[in-house]
C-alpha positions in Angstrom: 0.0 0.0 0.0 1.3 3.6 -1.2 0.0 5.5 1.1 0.2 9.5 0.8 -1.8 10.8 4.2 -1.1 14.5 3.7 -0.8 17.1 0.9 -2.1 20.3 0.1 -3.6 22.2 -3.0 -4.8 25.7 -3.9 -7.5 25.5 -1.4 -5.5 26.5 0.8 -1.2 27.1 0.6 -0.9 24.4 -2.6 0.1 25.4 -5.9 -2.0 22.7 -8.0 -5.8 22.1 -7.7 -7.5 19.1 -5.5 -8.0 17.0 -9.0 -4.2 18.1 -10.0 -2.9 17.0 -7.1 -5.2 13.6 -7.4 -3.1 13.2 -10.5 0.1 13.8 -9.4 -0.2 11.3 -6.4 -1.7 8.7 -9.2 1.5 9.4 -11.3 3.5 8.8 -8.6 2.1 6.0 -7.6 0.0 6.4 -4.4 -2.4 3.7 -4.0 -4.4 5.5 -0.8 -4.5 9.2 -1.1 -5.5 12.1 1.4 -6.4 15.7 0.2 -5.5 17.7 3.8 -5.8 21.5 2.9 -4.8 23.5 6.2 -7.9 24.3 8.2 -10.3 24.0 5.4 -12.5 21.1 3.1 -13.6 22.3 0.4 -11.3 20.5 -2.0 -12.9 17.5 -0.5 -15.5 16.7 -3.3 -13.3 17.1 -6.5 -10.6 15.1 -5.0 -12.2 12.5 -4.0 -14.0 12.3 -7.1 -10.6 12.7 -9.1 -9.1 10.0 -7.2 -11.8 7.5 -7.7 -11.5 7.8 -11.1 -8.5 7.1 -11.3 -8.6 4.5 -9.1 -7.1 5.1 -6.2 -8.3 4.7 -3.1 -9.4 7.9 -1.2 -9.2 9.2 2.5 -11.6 12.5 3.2 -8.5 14.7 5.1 -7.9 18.2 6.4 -5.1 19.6 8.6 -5.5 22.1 11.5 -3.5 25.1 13.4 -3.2 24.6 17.0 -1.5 26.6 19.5 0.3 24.3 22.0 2.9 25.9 24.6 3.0 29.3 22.5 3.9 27.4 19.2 1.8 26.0 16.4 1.2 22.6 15.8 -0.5 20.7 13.2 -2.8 18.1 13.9 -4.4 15.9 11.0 -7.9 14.9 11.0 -8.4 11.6 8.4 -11.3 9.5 7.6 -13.9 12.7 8.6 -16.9 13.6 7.6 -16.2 17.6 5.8 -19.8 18.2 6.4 -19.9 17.8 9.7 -21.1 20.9 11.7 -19.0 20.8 14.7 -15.8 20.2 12.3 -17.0 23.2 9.9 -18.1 25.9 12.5 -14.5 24.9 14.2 -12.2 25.5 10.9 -14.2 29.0 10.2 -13.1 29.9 13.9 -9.7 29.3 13.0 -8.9 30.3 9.7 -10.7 33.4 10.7 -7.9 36.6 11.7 -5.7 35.5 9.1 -6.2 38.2 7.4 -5.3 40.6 10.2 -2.0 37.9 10.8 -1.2 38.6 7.0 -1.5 42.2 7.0 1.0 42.6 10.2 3.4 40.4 8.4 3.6 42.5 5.6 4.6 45.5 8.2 7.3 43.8 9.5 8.8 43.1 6.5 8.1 46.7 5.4 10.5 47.4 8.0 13.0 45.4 6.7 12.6 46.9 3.2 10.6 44.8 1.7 7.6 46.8 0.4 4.4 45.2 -1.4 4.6 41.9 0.4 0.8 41.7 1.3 -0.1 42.6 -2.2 2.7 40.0 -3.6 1.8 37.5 -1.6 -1.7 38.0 -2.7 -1.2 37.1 -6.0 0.0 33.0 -5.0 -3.7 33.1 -3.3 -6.5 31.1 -4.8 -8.6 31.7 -1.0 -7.6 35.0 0.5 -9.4 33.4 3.7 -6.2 31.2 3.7 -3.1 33.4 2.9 -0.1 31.9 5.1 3.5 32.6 5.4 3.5 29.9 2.2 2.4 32.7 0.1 4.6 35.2 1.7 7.7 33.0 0.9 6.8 32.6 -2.6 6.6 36.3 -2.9 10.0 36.6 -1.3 12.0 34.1 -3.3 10.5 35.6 -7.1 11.6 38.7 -5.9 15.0 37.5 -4.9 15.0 37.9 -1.4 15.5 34.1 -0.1 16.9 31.0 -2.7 13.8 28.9 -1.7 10.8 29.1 0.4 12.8 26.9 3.4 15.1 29.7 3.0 13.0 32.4 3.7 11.5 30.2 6.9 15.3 30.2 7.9 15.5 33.7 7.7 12.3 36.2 7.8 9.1 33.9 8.8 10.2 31.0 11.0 9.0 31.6 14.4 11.4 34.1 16.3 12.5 35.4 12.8 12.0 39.6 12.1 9.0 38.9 9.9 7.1 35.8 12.2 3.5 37.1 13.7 2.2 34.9 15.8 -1.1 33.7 16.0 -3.9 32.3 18.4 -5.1 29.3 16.9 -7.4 26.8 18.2 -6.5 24.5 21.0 -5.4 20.7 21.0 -8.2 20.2 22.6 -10.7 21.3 20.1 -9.0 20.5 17.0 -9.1 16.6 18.0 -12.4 16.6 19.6 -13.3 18.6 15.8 -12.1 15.3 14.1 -13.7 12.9 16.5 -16.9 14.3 16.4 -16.6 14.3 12.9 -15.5 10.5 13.0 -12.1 11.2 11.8 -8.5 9.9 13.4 -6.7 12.7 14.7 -2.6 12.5 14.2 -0.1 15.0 15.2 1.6 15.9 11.6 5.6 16.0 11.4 6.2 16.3 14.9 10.1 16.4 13.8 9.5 20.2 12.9 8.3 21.3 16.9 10.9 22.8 18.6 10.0 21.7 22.4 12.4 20.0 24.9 12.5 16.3 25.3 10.0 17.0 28.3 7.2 19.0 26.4 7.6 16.5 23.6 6.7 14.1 26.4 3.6 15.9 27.9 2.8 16.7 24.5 2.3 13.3 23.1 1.1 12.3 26.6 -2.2 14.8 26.3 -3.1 14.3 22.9 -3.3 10.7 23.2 -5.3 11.6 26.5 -8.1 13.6 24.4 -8.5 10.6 22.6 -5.6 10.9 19.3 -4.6 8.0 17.6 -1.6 8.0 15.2 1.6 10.2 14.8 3.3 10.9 11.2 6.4 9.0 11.1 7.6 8.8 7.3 6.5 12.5 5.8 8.3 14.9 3.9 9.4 16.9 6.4 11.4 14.5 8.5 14.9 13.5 7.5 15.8 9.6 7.8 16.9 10.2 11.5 13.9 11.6 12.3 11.9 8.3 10.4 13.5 6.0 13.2 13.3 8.9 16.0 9.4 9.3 15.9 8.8 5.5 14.7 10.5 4.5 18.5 8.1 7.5 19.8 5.5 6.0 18.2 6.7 2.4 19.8 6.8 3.8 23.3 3.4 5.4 23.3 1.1 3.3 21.6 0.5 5.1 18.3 -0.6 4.4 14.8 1.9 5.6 12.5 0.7 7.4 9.5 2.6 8.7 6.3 2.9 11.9 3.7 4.6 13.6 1.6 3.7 17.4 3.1 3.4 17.9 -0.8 2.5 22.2 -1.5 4.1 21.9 -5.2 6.5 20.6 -7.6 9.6 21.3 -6.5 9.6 22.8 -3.4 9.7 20.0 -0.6 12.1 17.5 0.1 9.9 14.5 -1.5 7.4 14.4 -4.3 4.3 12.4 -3.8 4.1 8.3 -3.4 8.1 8.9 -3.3 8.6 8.3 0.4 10.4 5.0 1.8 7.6 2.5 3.4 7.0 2.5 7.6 8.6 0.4 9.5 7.5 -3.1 9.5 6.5 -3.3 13.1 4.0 -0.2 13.5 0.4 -0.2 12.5 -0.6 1.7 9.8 -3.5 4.3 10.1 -4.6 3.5 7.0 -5.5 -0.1 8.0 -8.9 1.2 9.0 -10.3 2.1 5.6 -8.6 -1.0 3.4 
C-alpha cells in the first residue's frame, strides 16, 4: 500500500488544484491518497472524485492550526466527515484573523525593506481566507530575497525570525475533539519540525493521546531519515498508529514528491489499516 496521508492544494497554501494533485499522487504511484488542505474542506469533493477515477483509493483529510505551549502545531484529521457541523463551525473559527496575521506580516517586513509583500503574496492566493506565510515566501524568493521558500522560513518567517507574527489558533483540545466528532483519526503531523524540549515533547504526546488521538506521522516529507527512526521509537513507546505523507504544496519545493517516500517500518500499525 502507497499511502500519501497529507498534501495540500490551492485551497489552501498548494500550488495545483485538489483534482491536479489527485493526479500527481496517481503518477507517482499512491495507491491511498488524502487531500488535507490547512484548516479548510472544500477541495474534499473534486478530490475524491478525481481520485476515484483514477482508481485510487481515497481518505476525506484536512489539517488544523493549534496553538500548543506558545507554538503551532498541526494536527491531521483523516477518515472525517467535511460536512460535519462541529468540524465546519471549528475550521471558520480558525482560519478566521488571518487576514489581520497577514497584513501585520507584511509590516514587518516593510520594516526590513521589503515593500508590497501583502499585495505580492496575494497574487500565490486562490482563497484570501487562507493566505499563510506559504504565500509570503513565494513572494520573497520571485523577488529575490530568499533561494527557496525553506530559506525564507530560515531567515524572515520562521517563528522568532524579524517577519514571524504569531497567532492564536485553536487548542489541542478542540481540533481533535473537531475530528472525532466528525469520526475522523486525529494525528499529530511532522512532529520532527516542533521545537520543544524532550520534556514538552513528552507531555505533549502524553495529552493528545489523552483527548482521545490515535496515530503520529512517522515517514512524511518533512522529516529526514533520522527523524523516520526517532518518531517511529516515539511512536513504539506510546502506543500510536503511525501514518505517512509527503507534506506535498508543489512541484519542486519539498524534500519528496508524492508516493516517493520509503515505506513505515514493519513493526508499526498503519492508520490506513482502518479504511482498506
Amino acid at each position: 500500500m502507497n499511502a500519501d496521508l497529507h498534501c495540500h492544494s490551492t485551497v489552501s497554501d498548494g500550488q495545483l488544484a485538489p483534482r491536479e494533485v489527485a493526479r500527481r499522487a496517481h503518477a507517482g504511484g499512491v495507491t491511498l491518497w488524502a487531500l488535507t488542505d490547512h484548516d479548510e474542506v472544500a477541495g474534499q469533493a473534486q478530490a475524491r472524485s478525481e481520485a476515484q477515477a483514477l482508481g485510487m483509493r481515497y481518505v476525506n483529510g484536512v489539517e488544523i492550526s493549534v496553538t500548543w505551549a506558545s507554538r503551532t502545531v498541526h494536527i491531521v484529521g483523516l477518515g472525517i466527515d467535511p460536512s460535519n457541523p462541529a468540524l465546519v463551525a471549528g475550521l471558520f473559527s480558525t482560519r478566521d484573523g488571518r487576514a489581520a496575521r497577514a497584513r501585520a506580516m507584511s509590516d514587518a517586513l516593510a520594516e526590513l525593506g521589503i515593500e508590497g509583500a501583502y499585495e505580492g503574496a496575494l497574487a500565490f492566493v486562490s482563497n484570501p481566507d487562507l493566505i499563510s506565510r506559504t504565500h509570503f515566501a513565494r513572494f520573497l524568493v520571485e523577488k529575490g530575497f530568499a533561494a527557496s521558500t525553506a530559506d525564507v522560513f530560515e531567515r524572515y518567517l520562521g517563528e522568532g525570525k524579524p517577519g514571524f507574527v504569531p497567532h492564536r489558533w485553536a487548542s489541542l483540545e478542540h481540533a481533535v475533539a473537531w475530528i472525532r466528532e466528525a469520526g475522523g483519526v486525529a494525528v499529530v503531523a511532522h512532529p520532527g519540525r516542533y521545537k520543544y524540549t524532550p520534556l514538552e515533547f513528552d507531555t505533549l504526546f502524553g495529552q493528545f493521546l489523552d483527548l482521545g488521538g490515535k496515530a503520529i506521522e512517522v515517514v512524511t516529507g518533512s522529516h529526514t531519515p533520522d527523524q523516520f527512526r526517532e518518531y517511529a521509537e516515539v511512536a513504539r513507546r506510546f502506543g500510536f498508529e503511525a501514518s505517512r505523507g509527503s507534506d506535498f504544496h508543489a512541484p519542486g519545493e519539498g524534500r519528496t514528491e508524492l508516493g516517493k517516500l520509503p515505506p513505515l517500518p514493519s513493526d508499526l500499525t498503519p492508520v490506513w489499516e482502518r479504511w482498506l
